[in-house]
C-alpha positions in Angstrom: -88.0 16.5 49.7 -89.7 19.9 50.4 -86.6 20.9 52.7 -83.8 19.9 50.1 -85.6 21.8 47.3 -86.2 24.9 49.4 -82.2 24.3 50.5 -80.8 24.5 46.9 -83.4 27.2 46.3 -81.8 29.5 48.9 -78.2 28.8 47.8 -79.3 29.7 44.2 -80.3 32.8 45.6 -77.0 33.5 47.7 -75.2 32.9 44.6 -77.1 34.9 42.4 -76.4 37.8 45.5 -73.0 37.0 45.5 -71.8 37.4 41.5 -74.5 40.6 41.3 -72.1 42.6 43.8 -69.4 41.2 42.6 -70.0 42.7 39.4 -71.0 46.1 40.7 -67.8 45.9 42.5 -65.8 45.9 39.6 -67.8 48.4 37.6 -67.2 50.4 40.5 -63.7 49.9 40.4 -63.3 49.8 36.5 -65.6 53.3 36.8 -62.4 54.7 39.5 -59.8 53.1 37.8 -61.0 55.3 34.3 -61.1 58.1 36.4 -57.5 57.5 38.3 -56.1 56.8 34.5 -57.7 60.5 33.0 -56.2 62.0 35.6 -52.9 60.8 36.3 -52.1 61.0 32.9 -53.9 64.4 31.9 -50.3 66.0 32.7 -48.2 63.3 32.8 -45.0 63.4 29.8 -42.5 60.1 29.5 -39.8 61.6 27.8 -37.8 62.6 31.1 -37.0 61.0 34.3 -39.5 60.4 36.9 -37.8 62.7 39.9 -39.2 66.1 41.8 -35.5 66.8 42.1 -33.1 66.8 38.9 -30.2 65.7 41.0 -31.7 63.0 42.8 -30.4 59.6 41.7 -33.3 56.7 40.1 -33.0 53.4 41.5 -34.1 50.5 39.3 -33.9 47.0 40.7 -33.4 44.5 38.1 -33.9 41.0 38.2 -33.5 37.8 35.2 -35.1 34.8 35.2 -33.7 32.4 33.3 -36.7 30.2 31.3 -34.0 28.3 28.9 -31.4 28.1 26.4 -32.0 28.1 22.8 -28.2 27.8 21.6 -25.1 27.7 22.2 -22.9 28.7 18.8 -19.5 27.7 19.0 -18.0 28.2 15.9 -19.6 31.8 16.1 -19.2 32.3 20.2 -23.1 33.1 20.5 -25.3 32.2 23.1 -29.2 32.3 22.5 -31.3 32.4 25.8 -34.7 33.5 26.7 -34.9 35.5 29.5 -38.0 37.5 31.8 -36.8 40.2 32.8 -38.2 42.2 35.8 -37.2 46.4 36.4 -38.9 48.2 38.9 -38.5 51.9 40.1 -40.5 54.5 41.6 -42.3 57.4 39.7 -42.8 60.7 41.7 -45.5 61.7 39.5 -48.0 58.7 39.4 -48.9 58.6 43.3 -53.0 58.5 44.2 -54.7 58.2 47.6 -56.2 54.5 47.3 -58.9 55.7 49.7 -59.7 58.5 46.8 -60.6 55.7 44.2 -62.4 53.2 46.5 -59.3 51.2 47.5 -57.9 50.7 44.1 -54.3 50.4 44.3 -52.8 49.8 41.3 -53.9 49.6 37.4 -52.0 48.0 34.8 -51.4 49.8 32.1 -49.3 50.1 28.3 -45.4 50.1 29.4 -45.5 52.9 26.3 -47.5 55.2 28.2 -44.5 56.0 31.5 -41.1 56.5 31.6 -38.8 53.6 31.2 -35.2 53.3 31.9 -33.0 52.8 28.6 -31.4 49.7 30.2 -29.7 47.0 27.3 -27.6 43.9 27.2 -24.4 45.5 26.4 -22.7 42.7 24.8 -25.7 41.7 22.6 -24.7 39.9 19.7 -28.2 40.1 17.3 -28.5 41.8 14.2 -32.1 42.7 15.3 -32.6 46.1 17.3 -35.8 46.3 17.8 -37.5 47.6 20.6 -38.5 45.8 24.1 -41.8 43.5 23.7 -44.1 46.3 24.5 -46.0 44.6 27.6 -48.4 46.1 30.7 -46.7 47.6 33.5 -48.4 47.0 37.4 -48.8 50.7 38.7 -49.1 50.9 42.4 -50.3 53.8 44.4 -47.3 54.7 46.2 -45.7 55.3 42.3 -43.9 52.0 42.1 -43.9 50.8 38.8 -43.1 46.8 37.8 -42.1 46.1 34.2 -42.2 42.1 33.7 -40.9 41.7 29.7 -40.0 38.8 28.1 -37.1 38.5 25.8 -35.0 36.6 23.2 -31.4 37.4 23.6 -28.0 36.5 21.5 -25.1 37.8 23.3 -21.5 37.0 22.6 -19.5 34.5 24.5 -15.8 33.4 24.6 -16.2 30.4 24.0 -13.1 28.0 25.3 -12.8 24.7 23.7 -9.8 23.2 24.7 -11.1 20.4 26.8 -14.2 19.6 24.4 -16.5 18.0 24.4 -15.4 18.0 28.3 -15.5 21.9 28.8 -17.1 24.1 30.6 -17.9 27.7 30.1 -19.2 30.9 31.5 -20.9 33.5 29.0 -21.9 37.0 30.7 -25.0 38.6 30.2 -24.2 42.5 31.0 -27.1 44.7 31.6 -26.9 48.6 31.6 -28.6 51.8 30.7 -27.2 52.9 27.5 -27.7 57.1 27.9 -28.0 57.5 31.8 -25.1 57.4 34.1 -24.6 56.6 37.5 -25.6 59.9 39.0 -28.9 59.5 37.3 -30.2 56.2 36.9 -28.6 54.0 39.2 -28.8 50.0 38.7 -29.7 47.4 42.1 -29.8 44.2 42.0 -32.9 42.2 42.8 -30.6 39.0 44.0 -27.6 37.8 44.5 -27.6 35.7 41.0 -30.3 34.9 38.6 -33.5 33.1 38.9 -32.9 29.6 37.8 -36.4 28.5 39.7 -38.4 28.4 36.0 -35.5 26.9 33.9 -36.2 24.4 31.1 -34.0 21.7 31.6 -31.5 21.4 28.7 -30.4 18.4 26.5 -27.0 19.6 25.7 -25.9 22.0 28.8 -26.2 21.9 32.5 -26.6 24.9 34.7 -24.4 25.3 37.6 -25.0 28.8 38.7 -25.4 32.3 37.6 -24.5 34.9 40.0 -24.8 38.6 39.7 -22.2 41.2 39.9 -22.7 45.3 39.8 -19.8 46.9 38.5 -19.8 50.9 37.8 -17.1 51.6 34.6 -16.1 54.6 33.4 -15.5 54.5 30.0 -12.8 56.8 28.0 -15.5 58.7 25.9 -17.1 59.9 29.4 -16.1 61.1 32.6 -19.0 59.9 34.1 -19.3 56.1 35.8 -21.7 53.8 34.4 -23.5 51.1 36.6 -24.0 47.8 34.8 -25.2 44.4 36.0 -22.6 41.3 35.2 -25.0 37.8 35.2 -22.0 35.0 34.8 -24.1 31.6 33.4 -21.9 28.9 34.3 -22.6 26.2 31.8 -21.3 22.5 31.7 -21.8 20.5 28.4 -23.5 17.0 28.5 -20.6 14.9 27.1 -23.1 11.8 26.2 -23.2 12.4 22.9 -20.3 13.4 21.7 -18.7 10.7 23.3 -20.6 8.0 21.6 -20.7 9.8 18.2 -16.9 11.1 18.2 -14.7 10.0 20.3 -15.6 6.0 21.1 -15.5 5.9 17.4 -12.1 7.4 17.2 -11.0 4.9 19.4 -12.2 1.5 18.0 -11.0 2.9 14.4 -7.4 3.5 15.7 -6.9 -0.1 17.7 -7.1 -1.1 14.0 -4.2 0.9 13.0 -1.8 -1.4 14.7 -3.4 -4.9 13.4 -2.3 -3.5 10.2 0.9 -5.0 11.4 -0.3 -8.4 12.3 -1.7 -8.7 8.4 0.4 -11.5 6.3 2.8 -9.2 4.0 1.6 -11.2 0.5 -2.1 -10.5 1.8 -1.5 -7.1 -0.1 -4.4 -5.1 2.4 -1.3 -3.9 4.9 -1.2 -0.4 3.3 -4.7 -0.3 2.2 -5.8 -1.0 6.0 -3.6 1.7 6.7 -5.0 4.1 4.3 -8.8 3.5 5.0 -8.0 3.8 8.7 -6.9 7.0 8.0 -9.5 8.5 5.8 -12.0 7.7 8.4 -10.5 10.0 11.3 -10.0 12.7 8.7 -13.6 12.5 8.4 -14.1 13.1 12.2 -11.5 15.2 12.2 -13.5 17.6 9.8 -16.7 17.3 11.7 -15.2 18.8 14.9 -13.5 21.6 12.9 -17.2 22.2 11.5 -18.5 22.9 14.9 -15.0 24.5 16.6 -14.6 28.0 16.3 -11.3 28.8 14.0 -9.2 29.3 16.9 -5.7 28.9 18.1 -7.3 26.5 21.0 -7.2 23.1 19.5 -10.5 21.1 21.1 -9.0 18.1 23.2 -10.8 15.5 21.0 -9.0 17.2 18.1 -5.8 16.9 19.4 -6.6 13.5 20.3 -7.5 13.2 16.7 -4.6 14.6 15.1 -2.1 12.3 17.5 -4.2 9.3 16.1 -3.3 10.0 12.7 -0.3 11.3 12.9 0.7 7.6 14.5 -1.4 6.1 11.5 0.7 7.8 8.6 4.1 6.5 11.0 2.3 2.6 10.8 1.6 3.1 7.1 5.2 4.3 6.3 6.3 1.4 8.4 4.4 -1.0 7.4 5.9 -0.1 3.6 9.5 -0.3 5.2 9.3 -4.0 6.2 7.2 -5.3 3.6 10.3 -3.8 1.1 12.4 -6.0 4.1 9.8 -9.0 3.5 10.6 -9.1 -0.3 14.1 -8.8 -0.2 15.2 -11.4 -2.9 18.7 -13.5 -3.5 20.1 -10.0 -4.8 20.0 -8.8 -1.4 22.7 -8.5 0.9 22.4 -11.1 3.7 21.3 -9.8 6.8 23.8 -8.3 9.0 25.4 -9.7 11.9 23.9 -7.6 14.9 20.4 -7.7 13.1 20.5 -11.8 13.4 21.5 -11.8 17.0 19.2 -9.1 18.0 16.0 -9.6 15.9 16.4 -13.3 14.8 18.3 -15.2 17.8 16.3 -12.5 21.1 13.2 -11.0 19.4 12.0 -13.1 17.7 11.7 -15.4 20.8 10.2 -12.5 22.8 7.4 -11.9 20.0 6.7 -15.7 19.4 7.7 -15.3 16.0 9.0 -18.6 14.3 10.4 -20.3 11.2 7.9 -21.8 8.6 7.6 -25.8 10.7 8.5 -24.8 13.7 5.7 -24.9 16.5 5.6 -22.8 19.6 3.6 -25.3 21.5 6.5 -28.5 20.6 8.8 -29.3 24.0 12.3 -27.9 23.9 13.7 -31.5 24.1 12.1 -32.6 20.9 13.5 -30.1 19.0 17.0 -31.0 20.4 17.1 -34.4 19.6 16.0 -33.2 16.5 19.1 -30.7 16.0 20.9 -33.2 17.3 20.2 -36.0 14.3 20.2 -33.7 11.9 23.4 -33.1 12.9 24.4 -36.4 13.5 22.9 -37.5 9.9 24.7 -34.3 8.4 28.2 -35.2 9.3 28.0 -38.6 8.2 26.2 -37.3 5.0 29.3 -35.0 4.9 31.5 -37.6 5.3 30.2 -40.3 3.1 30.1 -37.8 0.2 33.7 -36.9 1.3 34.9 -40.8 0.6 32.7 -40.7 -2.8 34.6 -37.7 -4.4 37.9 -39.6 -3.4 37.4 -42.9 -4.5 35.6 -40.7 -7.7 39.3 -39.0 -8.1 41.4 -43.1 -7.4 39.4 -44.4 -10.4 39.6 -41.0 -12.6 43.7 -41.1 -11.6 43.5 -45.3 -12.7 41.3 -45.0 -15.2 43.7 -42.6 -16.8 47.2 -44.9 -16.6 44.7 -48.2 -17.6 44.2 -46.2 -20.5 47.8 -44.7 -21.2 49.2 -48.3 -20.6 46.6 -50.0 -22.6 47.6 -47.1 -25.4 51.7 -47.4 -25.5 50.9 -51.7 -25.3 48.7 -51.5 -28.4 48.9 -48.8 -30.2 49.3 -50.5 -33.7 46.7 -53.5 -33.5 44.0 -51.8 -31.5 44.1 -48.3 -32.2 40.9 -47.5 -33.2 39.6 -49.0 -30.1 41.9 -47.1 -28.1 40.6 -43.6 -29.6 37.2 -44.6 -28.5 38.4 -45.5 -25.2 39.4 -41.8 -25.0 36.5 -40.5 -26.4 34.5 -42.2 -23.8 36.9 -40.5 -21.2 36.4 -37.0 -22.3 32.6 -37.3 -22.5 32.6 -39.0 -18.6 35.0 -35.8 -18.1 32.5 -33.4 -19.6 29.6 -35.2 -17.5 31.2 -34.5 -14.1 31.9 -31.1 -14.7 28.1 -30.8 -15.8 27.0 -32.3 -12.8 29.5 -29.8 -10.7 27.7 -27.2 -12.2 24.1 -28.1 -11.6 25.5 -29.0 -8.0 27.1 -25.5 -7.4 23.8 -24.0 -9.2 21.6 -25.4 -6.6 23.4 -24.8 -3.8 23.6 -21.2 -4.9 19.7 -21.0 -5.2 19.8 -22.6 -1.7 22.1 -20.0 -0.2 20.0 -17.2 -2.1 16.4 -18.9 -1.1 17.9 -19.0 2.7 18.9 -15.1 2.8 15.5 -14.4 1.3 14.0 -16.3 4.5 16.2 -14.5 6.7 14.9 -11.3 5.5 11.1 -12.5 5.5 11.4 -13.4 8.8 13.2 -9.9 10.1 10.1 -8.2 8.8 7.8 -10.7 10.5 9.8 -9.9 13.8 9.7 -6.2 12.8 5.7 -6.2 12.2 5.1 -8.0 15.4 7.5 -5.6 17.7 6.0 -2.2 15.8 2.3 -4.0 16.6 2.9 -3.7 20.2 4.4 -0.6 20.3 1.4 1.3 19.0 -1.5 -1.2 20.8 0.3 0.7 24.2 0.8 4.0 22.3 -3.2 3.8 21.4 -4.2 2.6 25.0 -2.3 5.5 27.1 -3.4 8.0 24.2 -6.9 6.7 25.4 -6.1 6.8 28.9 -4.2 10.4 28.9 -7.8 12.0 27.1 -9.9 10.4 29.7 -7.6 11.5 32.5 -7.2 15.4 30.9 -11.6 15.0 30.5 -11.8 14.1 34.4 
């Protein structure tokens, strides 16, 4: 027990030792580093270039790091990042012996206090021009000086929607010094492309690379060059949402374009399906122009949309067509010949379309036999009525010389009952002409009633055909955007 507490009482002390020169250490230091401030500084002015030599070219290495990407504005081409960026360059007139100052070498100091090179994002984009965040700056004995400032920066950006939401784009972030040219403040870069090692990952865009570029321009106003530093950010968008919020959507609403055909044509909702379809992808249709720059590049998914309801209004003004077709009545003309080969007798077979009683599932045979005995039944019908309206004329012809005999043989006893006799002949007269009439007036509603069929069934062949033709017009649509987006 004695040992451990005369153990811990030594390390106590050791400690104690320890932080006590320690702190004399950096007194000593903070004492050498006042000193090393009063007089570097004593002379020192930050209004001109840092050189011995007026015609001696700065170097200042510049390197971004990219932390993450605040937005992405379409509709106004403006990308918002936030960047750290790092300059460093040498200052010829704040050098010091380290050995002088006990070792110290370097001090950081107000970035305010030494010369800083001018250099700007050229293509900056922000109504704010304010000043650099006004950080420390590392000062080395051997002059080098390291600026590390962080910054918030909207430059502009072509912005290319054609394959949205399936694009990709680059936005440039070009860095220069805004009053020095290339014979006095020369630009270097730090690395090959920026520093994508701190990113943020991002829930709308993925980073595929941002490599660096020096480019020296001379511009028409000076004869001088001007070195700038070109960072490309290739960007790919995340399609996830925008496929599940616009475009699946899009898709589901216009397969319901074509049932529109498949409605009954007295169900009355054929044009209203038609209508309310179309609303819908006008409404979509206006969110992507909320978002898309006003362009001459129409996005893919808008093109997509426009297709869709451009074949909508063609379904609706077909759909009004046939069901004018559907309620053709008996003033109608009857259907014409090549429309009841082609679309009654072949199409209607190819689209399973079918009188009212007829079954598509009945055998072939069964309907034959049943041709066949109405046709059997028909002509003997026929024929029968035939030997009726004869025999109807023999007795009308006999009845008539009964009667004329019957007249010239009594025509002073009985000629009262004579007249009635031909009384009762006109009115049996009268009564078959009636009965003509109602005849001929039925069969005329008949012939009328069949042509209105005829025409109700051309629009049900017509629905059917124009129903497949836009269910395949609607899938390749589908397929061609998917293929275009891969």
């Amino acid at each position: 027990m004695k040992r451990n507490s005369l153990f811990s009482f030594s390390i106590s002390l050791c400690l104690l030792f320890t932080a006590a020169m320690l702190q004399a250490v950096e007194s000593a230091k903070g004492k050498y580093a006042h000193m090393l401030f009063n007089e570097l500084f004593e002379d020192y002015s930050n209004a001109l270039r840092p050189v011995e030599d007026t015609d001696k070219v700065l170097n200042v290495t510049l390197q971004i790091t990219l932390s993450q990407i605040k937005d992405m504005d379409e509709r106004n081409q403006i990308l918002s990042t936030y960047l750290w960026i790092r300059q460093s360059w040498y200052d010829a007139y704040l050098k010091w012996d380290k050995d002088k100052y006990d070792g110290l070498d370097s001090i950081r100091i107000p970035s305010n206090l030494v010369w800083r090179p001018d250099i700007v994002l050229y293509n900056k984009a922000d109504d704010d021009f304010s000043e650099p965040v006004n950080t420390n700056v590392v000062l080395r004995y051997d002059g080098k000086i390291t600026w590390d400032a962080p910054a918030i920066t909207k430059s502009s950006c072509v912005v290319d929607v054609s394959y949205f939401p399936f694009d990709s784009q680059q936005c440039n972030l070009t860095f220069g010094s805004w009053t020095y040219n290339g014979n006095q403040v020369d630009i270097i870069n730090s690395l090959d492309s920026g520093d994508l090692s701190d990113f943020i990952e991002d829930v709308e865009w993925e980073i595929h690379g941002m490599p660096a570029v020096k480019n020296v321009i001379t511009y028409g106003c000076c004869s001088e060059p001007y070195p700038d530093v070109t960072f490309t950010l290739i960007l790919k968008r995340k399609s996830s949402f925008y496929i599940f919020n616009l475009l699946l959507p899009c898709i589901l609403i216009s397969f319901l374009a074509p049932l529109g055909f498949y409605l009954p044509a007295d169900s009355g909702e054929k044009v209203s399906l038609g209508v309310t379809v179309l609303l819908a992808l006008t409404v979509f249709q206006l969110m992507v122009a909320e978002i898309m720059p006003p362009s001459e590049n129409i996005p893919l998914i808008g093109k997509y949309y426009i297709a869709t309801m451009t074949m909508i209004t063609a379904s609706t003004a077909l759909t009004i067509i046939i069901m004018n077709l559907h309620h053709c009545g008996s003033e109608a003309k009857p259907v014409p010949q090549w429309a009841r080969v082609l679309i009654l007798d072949y199409m209607s077979k190819i689209f399973f379309v079918y009188d009212v009683g007829e079954n598509c599932t009945s055998p072939k045979r069964e309907k034959e036999e049943e041709h066949k005995l109405e046709g059997e039944g028909g002509c003997q019908r026929r024929h029968k009525e035939a030997r009726s309206h004869l025999s109807d004329r023999n007795d009308d012809s006999d009845l008539k010389e009964k009667l004329n005999g019957n007249l010239n043989k009594s025509y002073g006893v009985h000629g009262e009952k004579v007249r009635e006799a031909v009384n009762c002949c006109s009115c049996y007269k009268m009564l078959i002409k009636n009965i003509e009439y109602i005849a001929n007036c039925v069969r005329d509603h008949k012939a009328n009633r069949a042509k209105g069929i005829e025409w109700k069934k051309v629009a049900k062949v017509m629905d059917r055909f124009f129903m497949w033709i836009f269910f395949i017009m609607v899938f390749f649509m589908s397929l061609l955007v998917i293929g275009k987006a891969a």
